[in-house]
Backbone as JSON Lines, residues from 0, in Angstrom:
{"i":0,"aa":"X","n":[25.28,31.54,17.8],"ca":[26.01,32.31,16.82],"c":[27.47,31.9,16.92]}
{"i":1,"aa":"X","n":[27.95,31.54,15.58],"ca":[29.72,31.11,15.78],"c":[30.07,31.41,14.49]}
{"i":2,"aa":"X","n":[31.58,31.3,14.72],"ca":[32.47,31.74,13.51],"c":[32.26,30.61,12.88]}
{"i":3,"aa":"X","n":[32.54,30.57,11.51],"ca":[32.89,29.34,10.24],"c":[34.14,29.11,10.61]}
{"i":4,"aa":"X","n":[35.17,29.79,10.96],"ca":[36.47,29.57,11.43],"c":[36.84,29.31,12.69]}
{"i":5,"aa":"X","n":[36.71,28.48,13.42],"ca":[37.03,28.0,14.9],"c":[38.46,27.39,14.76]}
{"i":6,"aa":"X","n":[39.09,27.58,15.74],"ca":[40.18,26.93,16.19],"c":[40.17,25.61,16.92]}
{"i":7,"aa":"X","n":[39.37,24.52,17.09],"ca":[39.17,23.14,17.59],"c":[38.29,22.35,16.67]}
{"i":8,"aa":"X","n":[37.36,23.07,15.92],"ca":[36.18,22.54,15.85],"c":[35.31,23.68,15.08]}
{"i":9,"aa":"X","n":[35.34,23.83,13.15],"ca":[34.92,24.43,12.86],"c":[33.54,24.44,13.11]}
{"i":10,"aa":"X","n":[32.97,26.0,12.57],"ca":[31.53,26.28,12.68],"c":[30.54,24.83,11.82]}
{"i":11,"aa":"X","n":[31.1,25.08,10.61],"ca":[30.56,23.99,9.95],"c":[30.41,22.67,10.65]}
{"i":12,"aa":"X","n":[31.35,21.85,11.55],"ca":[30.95,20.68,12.2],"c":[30.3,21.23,13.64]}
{"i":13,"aa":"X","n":[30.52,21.91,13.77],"ca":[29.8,22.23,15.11],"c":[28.01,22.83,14.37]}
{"i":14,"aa":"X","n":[27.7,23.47,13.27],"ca":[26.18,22.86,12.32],"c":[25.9,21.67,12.26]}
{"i":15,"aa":"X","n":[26.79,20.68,11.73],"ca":[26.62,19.18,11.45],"c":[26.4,18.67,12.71]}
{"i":16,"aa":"X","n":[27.15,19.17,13.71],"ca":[26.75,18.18,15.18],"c":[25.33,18.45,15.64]}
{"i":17,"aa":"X","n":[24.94,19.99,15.18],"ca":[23.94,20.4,16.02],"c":[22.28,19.09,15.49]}
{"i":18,"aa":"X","n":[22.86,19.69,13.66],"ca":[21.62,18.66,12.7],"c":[21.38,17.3,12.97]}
{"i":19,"aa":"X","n":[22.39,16.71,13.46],"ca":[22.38,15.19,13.46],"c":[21.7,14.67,14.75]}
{"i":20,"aa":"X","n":[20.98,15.7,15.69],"ca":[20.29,15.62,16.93],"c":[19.12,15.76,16.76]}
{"i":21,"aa":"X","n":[17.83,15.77,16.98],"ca":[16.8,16.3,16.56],"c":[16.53,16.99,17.59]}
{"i":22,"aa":"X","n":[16.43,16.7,18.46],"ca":[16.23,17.75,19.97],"c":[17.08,19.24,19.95]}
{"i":23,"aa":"X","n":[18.16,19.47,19.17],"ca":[18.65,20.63,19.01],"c":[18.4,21.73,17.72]}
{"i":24,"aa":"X","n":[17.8,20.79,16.99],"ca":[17.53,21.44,15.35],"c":[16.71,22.83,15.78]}
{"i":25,"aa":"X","n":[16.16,22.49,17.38],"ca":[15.31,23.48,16.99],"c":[15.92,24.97,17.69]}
{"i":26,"aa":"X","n":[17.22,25.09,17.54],"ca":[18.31,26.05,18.17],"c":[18.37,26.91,17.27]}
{"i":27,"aa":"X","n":[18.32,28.32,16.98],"ca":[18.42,29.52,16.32],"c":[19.94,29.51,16.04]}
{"i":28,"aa":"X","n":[20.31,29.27,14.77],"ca":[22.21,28.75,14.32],"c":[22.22,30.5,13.8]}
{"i":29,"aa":"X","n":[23.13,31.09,14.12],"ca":[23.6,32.26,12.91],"c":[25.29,31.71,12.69]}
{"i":30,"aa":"X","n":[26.07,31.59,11.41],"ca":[27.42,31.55,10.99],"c":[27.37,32.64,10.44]}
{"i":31,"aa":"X","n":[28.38,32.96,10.94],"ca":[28.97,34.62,10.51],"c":[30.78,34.23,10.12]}
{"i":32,"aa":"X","n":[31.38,34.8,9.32],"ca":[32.49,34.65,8.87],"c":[32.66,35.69,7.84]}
{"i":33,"aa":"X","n":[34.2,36.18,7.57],"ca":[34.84,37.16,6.76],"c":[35.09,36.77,5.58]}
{"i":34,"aa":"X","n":[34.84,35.54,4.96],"ca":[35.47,35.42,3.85],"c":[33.94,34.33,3.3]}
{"i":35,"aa":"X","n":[32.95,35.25,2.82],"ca":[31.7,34.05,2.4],"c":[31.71,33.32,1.17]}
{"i":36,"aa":"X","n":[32.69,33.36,0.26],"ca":[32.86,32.6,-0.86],"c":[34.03,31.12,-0.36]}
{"i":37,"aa":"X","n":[34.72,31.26,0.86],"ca":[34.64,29.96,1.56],"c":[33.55,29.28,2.09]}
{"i":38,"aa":"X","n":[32.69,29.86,2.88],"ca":[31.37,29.25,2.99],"c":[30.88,28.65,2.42]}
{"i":39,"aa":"X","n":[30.41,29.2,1.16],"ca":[29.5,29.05,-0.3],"c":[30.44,28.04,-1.09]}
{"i":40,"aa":"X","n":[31.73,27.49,-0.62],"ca":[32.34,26.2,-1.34],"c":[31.66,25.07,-0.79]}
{"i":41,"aa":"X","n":[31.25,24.95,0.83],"ca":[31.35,23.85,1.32],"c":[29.58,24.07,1.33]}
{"i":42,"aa":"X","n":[28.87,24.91,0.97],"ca":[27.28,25.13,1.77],"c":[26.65,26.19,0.37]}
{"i":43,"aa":"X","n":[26.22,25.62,-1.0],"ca":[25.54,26.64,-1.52],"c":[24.25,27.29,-1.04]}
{"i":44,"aa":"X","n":[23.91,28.48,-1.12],"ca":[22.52,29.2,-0.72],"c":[21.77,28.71,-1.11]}
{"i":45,"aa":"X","n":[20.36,28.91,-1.17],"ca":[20.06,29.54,0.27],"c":[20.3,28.63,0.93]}
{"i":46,"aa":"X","n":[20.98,29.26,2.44],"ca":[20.97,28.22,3.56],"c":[20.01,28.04,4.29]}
{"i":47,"aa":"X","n":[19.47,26.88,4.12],"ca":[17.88,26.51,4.69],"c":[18.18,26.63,6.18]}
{"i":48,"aa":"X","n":[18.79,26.21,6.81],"ca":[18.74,25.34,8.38],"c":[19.23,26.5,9.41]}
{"i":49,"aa":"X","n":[20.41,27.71,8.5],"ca":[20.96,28.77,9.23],"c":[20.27,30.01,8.74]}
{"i":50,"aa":"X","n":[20.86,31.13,9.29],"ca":[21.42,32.1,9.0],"c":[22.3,32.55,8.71]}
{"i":51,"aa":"X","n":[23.13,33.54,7.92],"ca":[24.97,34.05,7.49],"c":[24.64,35.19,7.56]}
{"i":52,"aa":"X","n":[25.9,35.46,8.08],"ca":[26.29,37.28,8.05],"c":[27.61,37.3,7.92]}
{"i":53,"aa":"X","n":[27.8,38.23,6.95],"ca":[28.82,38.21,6.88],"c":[29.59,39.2,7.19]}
{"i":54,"aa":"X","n":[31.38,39.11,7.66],"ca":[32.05,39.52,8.65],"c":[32.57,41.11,7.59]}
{"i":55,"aa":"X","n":[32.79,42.34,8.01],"ca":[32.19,43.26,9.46],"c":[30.79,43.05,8.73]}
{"i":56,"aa":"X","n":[30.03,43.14,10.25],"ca":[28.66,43.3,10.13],"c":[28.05,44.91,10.73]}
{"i":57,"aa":"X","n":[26.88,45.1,9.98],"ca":[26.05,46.43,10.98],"c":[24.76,46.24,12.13]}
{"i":58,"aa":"X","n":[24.6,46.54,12.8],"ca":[23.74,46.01,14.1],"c":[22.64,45.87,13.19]}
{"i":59,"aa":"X","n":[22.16,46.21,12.19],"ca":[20.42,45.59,11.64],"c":[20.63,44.69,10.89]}
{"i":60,"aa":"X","n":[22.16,44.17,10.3],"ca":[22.46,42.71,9.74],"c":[22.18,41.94,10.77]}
{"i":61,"aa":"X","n":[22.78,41.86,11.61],"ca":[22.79,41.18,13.02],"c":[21.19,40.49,13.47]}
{"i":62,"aa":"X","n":[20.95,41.92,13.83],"ca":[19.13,41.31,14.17],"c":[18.69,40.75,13.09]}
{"i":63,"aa":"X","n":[18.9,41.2,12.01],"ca":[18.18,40.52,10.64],"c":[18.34,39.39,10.89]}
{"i":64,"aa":"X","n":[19.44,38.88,10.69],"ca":[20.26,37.6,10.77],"c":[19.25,36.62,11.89]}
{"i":65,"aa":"X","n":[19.64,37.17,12.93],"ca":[19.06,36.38,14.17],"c":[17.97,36.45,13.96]}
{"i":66,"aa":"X","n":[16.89,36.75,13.71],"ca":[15.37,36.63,13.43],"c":[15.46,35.68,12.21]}
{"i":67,"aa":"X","n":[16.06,35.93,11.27],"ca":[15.61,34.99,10.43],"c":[16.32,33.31,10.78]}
{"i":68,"aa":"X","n":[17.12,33.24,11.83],"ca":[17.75,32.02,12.26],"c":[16.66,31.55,13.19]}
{"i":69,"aa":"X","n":[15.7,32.45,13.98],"ca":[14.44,31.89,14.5],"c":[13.69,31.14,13.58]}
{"i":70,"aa":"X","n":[13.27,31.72,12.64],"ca":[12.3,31.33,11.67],"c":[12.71,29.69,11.05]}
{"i":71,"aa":"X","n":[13.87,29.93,10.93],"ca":[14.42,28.69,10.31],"c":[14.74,27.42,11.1]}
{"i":72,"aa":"X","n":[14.69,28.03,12.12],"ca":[14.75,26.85,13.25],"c":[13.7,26.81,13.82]}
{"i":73,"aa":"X","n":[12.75,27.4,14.03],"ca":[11.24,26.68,14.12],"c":[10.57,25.95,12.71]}
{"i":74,"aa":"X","n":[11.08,26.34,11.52],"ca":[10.74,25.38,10.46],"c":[11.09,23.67,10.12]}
{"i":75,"aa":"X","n":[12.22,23.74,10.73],"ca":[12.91,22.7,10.81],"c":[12.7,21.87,12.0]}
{"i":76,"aa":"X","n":[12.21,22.18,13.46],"ca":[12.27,21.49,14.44],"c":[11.56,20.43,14.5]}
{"i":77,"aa":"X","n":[11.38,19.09,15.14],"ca":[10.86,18.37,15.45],"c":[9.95,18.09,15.8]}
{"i":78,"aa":"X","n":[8.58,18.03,15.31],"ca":[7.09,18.04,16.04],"c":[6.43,16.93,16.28]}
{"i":79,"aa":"X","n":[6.38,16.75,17.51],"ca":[5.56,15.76,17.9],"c":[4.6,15.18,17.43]}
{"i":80,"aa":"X","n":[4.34,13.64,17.33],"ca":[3.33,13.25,16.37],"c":[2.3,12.91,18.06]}
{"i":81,"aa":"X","n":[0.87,13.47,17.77],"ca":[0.1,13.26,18.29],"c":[-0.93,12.16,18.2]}
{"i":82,"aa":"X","n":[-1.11,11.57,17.41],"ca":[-1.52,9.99,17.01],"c":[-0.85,8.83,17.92]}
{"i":83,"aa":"X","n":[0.7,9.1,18.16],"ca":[1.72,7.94,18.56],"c":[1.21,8.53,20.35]}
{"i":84,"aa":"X","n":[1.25,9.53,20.37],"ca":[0.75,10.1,22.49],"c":[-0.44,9.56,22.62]}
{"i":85,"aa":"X","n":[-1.44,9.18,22.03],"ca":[-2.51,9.28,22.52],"c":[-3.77,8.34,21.58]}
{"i":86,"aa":"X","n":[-4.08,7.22,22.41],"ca":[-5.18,6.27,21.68],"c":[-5.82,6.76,20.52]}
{"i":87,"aa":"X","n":[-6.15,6.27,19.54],"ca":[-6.83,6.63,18.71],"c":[-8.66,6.67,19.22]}
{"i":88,"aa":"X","n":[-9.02,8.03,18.74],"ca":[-10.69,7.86,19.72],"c":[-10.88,8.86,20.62]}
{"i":89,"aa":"X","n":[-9.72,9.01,21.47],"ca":[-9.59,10.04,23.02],"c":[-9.44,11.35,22.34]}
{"i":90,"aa":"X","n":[-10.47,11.89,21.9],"ca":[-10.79,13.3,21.45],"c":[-10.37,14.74,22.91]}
{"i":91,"aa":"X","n":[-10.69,14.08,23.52],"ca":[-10.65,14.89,24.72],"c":[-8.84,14.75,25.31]}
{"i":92,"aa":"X","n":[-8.27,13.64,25.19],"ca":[-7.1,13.74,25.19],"c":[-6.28,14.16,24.33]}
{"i":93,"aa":"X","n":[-6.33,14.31,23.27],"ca":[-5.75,14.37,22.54],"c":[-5.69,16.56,22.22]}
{"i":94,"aa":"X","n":[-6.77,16.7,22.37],"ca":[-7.14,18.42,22.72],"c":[-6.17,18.73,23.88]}
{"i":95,"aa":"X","n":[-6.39,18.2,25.04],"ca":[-5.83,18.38,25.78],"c":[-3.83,18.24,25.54]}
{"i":96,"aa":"X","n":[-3.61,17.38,24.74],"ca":[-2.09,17.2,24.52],"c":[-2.09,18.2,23.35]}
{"i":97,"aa":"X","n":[-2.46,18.48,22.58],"ca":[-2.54,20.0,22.08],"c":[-2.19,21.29,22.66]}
{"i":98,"aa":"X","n":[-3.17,21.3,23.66],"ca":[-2.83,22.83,24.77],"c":[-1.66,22.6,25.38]}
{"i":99,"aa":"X","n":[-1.36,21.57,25.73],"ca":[-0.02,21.59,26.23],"c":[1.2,21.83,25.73]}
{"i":100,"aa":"X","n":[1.08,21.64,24.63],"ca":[1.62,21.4,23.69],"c":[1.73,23.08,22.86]}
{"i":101,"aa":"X","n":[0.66,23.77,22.83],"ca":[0.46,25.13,22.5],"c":[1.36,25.94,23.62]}
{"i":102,"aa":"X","n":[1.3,25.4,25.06],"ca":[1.59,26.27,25.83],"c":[3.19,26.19,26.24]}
{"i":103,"aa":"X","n":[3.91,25.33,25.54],"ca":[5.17,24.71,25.71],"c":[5.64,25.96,24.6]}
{"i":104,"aa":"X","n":[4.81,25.9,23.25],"ca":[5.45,26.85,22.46],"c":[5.49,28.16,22.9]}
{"i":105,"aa":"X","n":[4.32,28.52,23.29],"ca":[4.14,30.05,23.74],"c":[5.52,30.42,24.93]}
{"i":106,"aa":"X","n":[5.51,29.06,25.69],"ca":[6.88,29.47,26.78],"c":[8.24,29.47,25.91]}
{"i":107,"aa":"X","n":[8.32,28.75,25.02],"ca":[9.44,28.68,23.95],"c":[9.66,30.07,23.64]}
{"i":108,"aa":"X","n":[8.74,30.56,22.9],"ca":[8.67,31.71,21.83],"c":[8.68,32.98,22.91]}
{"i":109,"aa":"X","n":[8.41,32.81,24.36],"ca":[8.75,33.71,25.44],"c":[9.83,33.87,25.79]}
{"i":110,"aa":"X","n":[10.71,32.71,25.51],"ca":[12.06,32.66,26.03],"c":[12.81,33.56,24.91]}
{"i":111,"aa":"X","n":[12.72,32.62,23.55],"ca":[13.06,33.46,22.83],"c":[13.4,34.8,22.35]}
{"i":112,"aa":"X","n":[11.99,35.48,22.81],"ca":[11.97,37.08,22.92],"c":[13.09,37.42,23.73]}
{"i":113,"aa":"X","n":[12.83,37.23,25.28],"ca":[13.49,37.7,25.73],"c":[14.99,37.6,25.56]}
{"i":114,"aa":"X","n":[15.86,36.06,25.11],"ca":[16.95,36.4,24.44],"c":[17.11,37.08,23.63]}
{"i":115,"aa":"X","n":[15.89,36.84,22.57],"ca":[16.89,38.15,21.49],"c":[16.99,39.62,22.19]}
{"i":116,"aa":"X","n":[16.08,39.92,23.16],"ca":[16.3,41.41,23.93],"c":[17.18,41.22,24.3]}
{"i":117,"aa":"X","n":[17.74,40.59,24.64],"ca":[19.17,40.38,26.18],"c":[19.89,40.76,24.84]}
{"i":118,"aa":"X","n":[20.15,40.13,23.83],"ca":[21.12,39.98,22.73],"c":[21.54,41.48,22.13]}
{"i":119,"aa":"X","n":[20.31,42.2,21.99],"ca":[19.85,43.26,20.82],"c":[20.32,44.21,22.27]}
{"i":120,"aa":"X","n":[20.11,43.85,23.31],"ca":[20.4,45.13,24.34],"c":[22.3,45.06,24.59]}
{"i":121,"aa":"X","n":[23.11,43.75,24.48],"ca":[23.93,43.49,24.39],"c":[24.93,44.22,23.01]}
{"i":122,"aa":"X","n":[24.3,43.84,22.06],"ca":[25.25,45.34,20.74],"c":[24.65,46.46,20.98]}
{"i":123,"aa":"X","n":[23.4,46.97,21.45],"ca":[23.64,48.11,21.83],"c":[24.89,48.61,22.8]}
{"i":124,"aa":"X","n":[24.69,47.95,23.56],"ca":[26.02,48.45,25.05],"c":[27.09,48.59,24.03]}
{"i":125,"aa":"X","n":[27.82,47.65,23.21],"ca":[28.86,47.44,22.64],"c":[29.53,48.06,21.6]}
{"i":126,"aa":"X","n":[28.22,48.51,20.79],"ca":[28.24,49.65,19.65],"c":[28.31,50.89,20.48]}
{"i":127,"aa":"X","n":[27.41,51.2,21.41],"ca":[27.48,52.57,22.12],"c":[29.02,52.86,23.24]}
């Protein structure tokens, strides 16, 4: 999550740095900023790759926001081609690089949770 307005290194190139990686695309982006008709000069909607919220926000913009910056960054991420891992034929390997492959996400999408809790327990403290 970052401002559109940075002082070194706007939000916007710090998006562009993230896209131009493929190993990071698959990072949950939220840009949040006070003034969204600057945004919407340089980035018309919908924004596929992020999330926006815009500045003051209310704690269910927030989560909104961040859930839907999950979604969008598991749409976009990088998926392994399983043809190029594994001989053509090796049925049994290739299942097998599957589950692994299933179970990499499930630890992903575990991690995940628990940040967004850390996150969602974090504006609670802050709002309260």
């Amino acid at each position: 999550m970052f401002d559109v307005l940075l002082p070194k290194m706007s939000g916007w190139e710090v998006f562009q740095s993230v896209q131009e990686r493929p190993e990071l695309r698959a990072i949950p982006l939220v840009l949040m900023s006070g003034r969204k008709e600057e945004v919407l000069e340089k980035i018309p909607e919908p924004f596929e790759y992020f999330a926006f919220v815009e500045k003051p926000f209310e704690q269910k913009e927030l989560v909104a926001a961040i859930k839907e910056a999950m979604v969008k960054a598991k749409k976009h991420a990088p998926v392994a081609s399983v043809g190029s891992a594994v001989p053509a034929g090796d049925l049994a390997a290739e299942v097998q690089l599957l589950k692994q492959q299933v179970a990499q996400m499930h630890g992903e999408i575990d991690q995940l949770k628990k940040q967004l809790g850390q996150l969602v327990n974090f504006i609670k403290q802050r709002l309260s």
